[in-house]
N, C-alpha and C positions, 0 to 999 in steps of 0.2 A: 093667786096661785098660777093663772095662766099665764099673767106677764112674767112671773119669775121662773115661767117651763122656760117662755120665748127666748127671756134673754140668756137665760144661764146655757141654754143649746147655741143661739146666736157667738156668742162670746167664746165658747167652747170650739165651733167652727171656724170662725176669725183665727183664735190659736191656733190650732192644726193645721191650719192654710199657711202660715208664715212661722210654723215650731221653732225651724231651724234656726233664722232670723232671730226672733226674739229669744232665744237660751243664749247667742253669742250674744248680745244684748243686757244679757243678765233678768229677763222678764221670762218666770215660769209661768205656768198654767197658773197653781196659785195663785201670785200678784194680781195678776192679769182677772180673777174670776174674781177675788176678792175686791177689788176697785168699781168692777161691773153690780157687784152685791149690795155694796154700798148705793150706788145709784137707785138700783131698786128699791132700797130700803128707807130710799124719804119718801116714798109712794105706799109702802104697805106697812109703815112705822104703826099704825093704827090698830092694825088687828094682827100684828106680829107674837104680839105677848100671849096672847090669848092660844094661837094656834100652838106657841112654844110649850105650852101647860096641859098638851093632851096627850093621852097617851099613845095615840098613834106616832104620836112624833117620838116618843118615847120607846116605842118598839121599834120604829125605825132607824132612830139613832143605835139603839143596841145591837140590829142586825148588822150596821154599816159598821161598828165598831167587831165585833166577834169575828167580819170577813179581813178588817184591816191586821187586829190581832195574828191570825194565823196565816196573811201575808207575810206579814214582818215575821215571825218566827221561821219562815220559808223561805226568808230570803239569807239564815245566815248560813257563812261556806267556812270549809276550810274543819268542821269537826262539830262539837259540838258547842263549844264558846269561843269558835272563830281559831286562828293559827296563834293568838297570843290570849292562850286560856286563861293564865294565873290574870293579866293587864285585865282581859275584862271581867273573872269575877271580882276584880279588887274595886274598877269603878259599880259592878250593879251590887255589889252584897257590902261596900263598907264607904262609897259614896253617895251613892244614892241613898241612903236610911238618914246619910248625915246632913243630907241636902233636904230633907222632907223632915227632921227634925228642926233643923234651921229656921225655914221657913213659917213650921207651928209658933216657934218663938219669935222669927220674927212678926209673925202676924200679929202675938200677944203685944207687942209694944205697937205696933202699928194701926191695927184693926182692934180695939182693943173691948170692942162689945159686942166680940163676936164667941159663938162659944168653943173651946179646945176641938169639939167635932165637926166644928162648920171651916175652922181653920184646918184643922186636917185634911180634910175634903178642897180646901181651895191649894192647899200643899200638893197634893198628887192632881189637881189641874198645871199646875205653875209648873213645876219637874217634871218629868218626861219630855223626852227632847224626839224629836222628830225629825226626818233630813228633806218631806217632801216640799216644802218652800225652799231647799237650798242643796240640792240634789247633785248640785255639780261640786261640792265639798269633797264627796266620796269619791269624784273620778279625777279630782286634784293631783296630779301626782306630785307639785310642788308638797303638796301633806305624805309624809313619811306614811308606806306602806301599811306599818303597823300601827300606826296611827289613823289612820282611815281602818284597818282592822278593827280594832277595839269601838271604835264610832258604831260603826255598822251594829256589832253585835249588842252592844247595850241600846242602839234604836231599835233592833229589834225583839230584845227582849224586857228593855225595861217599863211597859205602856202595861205586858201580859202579868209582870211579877207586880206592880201597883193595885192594878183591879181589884184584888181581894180586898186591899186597905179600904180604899173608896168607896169599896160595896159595903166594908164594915160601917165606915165615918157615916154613909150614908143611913142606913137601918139607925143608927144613933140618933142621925143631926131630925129626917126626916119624918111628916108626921102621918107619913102612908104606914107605915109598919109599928110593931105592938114593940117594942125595943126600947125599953126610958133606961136602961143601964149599961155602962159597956159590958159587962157580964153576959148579959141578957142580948144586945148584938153578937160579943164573941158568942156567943155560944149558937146562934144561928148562924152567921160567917164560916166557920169552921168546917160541921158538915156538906156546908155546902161547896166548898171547896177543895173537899174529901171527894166528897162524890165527883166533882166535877173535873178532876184529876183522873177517876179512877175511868169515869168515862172516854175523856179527851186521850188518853193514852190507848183504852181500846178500840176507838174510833180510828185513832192515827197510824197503830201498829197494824190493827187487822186490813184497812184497804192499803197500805203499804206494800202488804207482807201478799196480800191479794192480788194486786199490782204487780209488782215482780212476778209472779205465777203466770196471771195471765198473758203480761207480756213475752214473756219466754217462750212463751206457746205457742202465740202467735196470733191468739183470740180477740186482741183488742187492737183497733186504730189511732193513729194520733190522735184524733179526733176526741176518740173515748178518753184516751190519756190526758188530756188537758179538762175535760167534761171532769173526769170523778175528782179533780181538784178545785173544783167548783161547789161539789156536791160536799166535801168534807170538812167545811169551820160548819155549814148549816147542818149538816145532821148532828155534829157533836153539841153545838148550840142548841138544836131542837132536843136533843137525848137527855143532854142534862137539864134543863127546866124541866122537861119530863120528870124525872128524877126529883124534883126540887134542889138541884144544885146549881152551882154560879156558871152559867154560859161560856161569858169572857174568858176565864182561867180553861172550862172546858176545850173552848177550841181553840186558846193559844196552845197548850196542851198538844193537841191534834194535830197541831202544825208543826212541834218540835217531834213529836211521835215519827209522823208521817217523813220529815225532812231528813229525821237520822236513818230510819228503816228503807225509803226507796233506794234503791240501788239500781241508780240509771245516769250515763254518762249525759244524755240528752235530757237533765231535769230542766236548767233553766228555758229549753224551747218548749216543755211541757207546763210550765207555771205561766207562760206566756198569756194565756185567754183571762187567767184569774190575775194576774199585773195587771192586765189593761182596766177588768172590774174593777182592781183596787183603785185605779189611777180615778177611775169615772167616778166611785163613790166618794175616795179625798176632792175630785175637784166639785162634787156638788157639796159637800163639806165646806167647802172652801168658800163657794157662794153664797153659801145659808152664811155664815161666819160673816160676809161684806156686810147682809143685811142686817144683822142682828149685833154689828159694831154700831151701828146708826140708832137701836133699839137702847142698847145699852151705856151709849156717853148721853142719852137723851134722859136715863135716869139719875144721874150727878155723878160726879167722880170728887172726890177727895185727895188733897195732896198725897193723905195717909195710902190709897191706893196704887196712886204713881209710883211715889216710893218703894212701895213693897214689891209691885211688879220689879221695876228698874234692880234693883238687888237681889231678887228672887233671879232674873238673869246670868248677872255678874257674879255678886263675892258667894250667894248660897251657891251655884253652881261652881266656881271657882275652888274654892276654898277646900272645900269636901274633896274634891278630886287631887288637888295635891295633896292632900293630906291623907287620899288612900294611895297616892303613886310612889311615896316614900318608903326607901328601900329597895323602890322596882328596879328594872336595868333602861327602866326609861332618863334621858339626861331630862334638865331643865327645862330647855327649851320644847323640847313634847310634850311634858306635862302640863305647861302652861296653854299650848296648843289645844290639848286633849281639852281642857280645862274651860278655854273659849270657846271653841266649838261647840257648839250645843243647842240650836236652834230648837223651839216649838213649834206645834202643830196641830196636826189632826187629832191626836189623840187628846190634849188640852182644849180643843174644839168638841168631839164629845163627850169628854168629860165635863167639863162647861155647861152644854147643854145639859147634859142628866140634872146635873146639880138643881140647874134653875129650873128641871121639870120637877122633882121630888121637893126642895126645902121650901119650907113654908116664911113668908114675909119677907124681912130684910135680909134674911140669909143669899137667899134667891138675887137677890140685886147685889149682892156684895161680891159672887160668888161668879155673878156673867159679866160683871164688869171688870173684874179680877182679870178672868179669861180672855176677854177682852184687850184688855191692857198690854196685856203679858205677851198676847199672839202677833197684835199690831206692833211692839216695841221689837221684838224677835225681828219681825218679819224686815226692821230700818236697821236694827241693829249688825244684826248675822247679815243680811242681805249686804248690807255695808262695808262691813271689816272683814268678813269670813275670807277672802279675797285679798286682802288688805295682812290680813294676818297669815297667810300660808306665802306670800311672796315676800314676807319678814322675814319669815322662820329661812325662807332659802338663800335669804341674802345672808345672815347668819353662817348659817353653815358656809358661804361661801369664802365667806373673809377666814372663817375659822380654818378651813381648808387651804385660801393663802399663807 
């Protein structure tokens, strides 16, 4: 544990010493702490498993997820599902369901002695796309405006609308809870996602609505302004387990609450202290993630795994999204754009984790290796073409414009 404070500080410092450098470079903090993790992790491959199985690690990947959650719902702009609202709910409500359908089936010919709830569960690790390994996608401007629009918003809101599934798949697959029926999970999911709604909305509205107030006033400092956005994925998080409802949905919740109610021209200098939280809790994500690829190709990989990952990328991701963009005023060439795009991350890194902390035996090793797979092929993949494919798409338009 000590060497992995030392180096993941060491390596974190190195970065920020030479940021600049290395983003023109094309090496984020990501790459960069994931490479350093890996090192680590032929040193503490031993007692790695063991620590991953407690629930300490278990609360703490929850917390670091509920703060990342209500980042990303705080980071979208322009309204409530961004300036091209119909584009992204057609990729989060009729791509994505078909990209996490995809994926259960293709797990069944792929993984195929697994059960329908352990593939579900490795479904919402695999989908969700994340942009912080590849962050300069979004400030592309070679990528059409509203195509970096719709990006953003379904990053930020498709990690918050999965949880409930995941937390369902989970209470199923897992043998921590009393749940041997889907019935019998839906019906514990449900409430809890009631409550955790009904809390995340008046966690998010009321310091919102608070906020305004007091700022007008003149009673609060910057200072404070960036603090109570610090203070509000946790208390909505703490409120609803109180409650016995689902965390995660509460404080994404809180964060769309919160993000539509503030009314302040100076929001993003006020989310600025809780960005930099998020950035420090993805990049120690990202380290655990190095050492625990070393954990998990040390437990065997199957071609059947390659496979599903590499496709679980490509045509599940692909495919769904043209097939929800038909019709749109998007032409081809964006669609297929929209389509590429889509890097993994942090939220398939705690999702990941959860998994291998709750499912019992083979599930557990199917399930981190999956994640595994999936995050390191993203990270060669996206990291590769993302770059490759937006200065297509412009040479495109260009000739098309000759």
């Amino acid at each position: 544990m000590l060497l992995s404070l030392i180096a993941c500080s060491l390596v974190l410092a190195g970065w920020a010493l030479g940021a600049g450098r290395l983003e023109r470079m094309r090496l984020t903090a990501p790459m960069v702490l994931v490479l350093a993790g890996i090192a680590v992790g032929f040193t503490t491959q031993d007692v790695l498993a063991e620590s991953l199985n407690t629930e300490v690690v278990q609360h703490i990947a929850e917390i670091v997820l509920a703060v990342l959650l209500f980042v990303d719902a705080t980071d979208v702009r322009g309204g409530l599902f961004g300036s091209q609202p119909r584009a992204a709910m057609r990729v989060l409500f009729i791509a994505m369901p078909l990209s996490l359908a995809s994926a259960v089936a293709l797990g069944l010919w792929l993984l195929p002695h697994q059960s329908w709830a352990v593939l579900l569960i490795i479904a919402c690790v695999v989908v969700p796309t994340d942009f912080a390994p590849a962050a300069s996608i979004l400030r592309d401007h070679r990528v059409p405006e509203r195509v970096r629009n719709v990006l953003n918003v379904e990053a930020g809101y498709n990690d918050g609308i999965v949880s409930p599934l995941f937390i369902f798949a989970l209470a199923l697959a897992g043998d921590r809870t009393h749940a041997t029926t889907p019935m019998a999970a839906l019906g514990s999911a449900v409430p809890q996602a009631i409550k955790a709604i009904l809390v995340g909305v008046a966690v998010g509205a009321a310091l919102a609505v608070l906020t305004n107030r007091a700022a007008a006033r003149g009673v609060m400092t910057e200072q404070s302004k960036r603090l109570i956005l610090v203070t509000a994925p946790l208390l909505a998080f703490g409120l609803s387990l109180a409650v016995d409802g689902n965390g995660f949905v509460s404080a994404f919740v809180c964060g769309i609450a919160f993000n539509y109610l503030r009314h302040s021209a100076a929001l993003r200098a006020e989310l600025e202290l809780l960005d930099d939280i998020g950035f420090l809790l993805s990049a120690a994500m990202w380290f655990v993630f190095g050492a625990t690829a070393v954990l998990a190709l040390s437990l065997g990989v199957s071609w059947g795994m390659v496979l599903f990952c590499l496709l679980a990328l490509t045509v599940v991701r692909l495919a769904p999204v043209v097939i929800a963009m038909l019709g749109s005023s998007f032409p081809w060439p964006e669609r297929l754009l929209l389509g590429w795009l889509g890097p993994r991350g942090t939220t398939s890194i705690v999702f990941g984790l959860l998994a291998f902390n709750v499912l019992p035996g083979d599930p557990e090793r199917v399930a981190l290796v999956t994640m595994v797979l999936a995050v390191l092929a993203s990270v060669v993949l996206h990291g590769a073409t993302a770059s490759a494919a937006a200065r297509a798409y412009r040479r495109s338009q260009t000739r098309l414009a000759a």
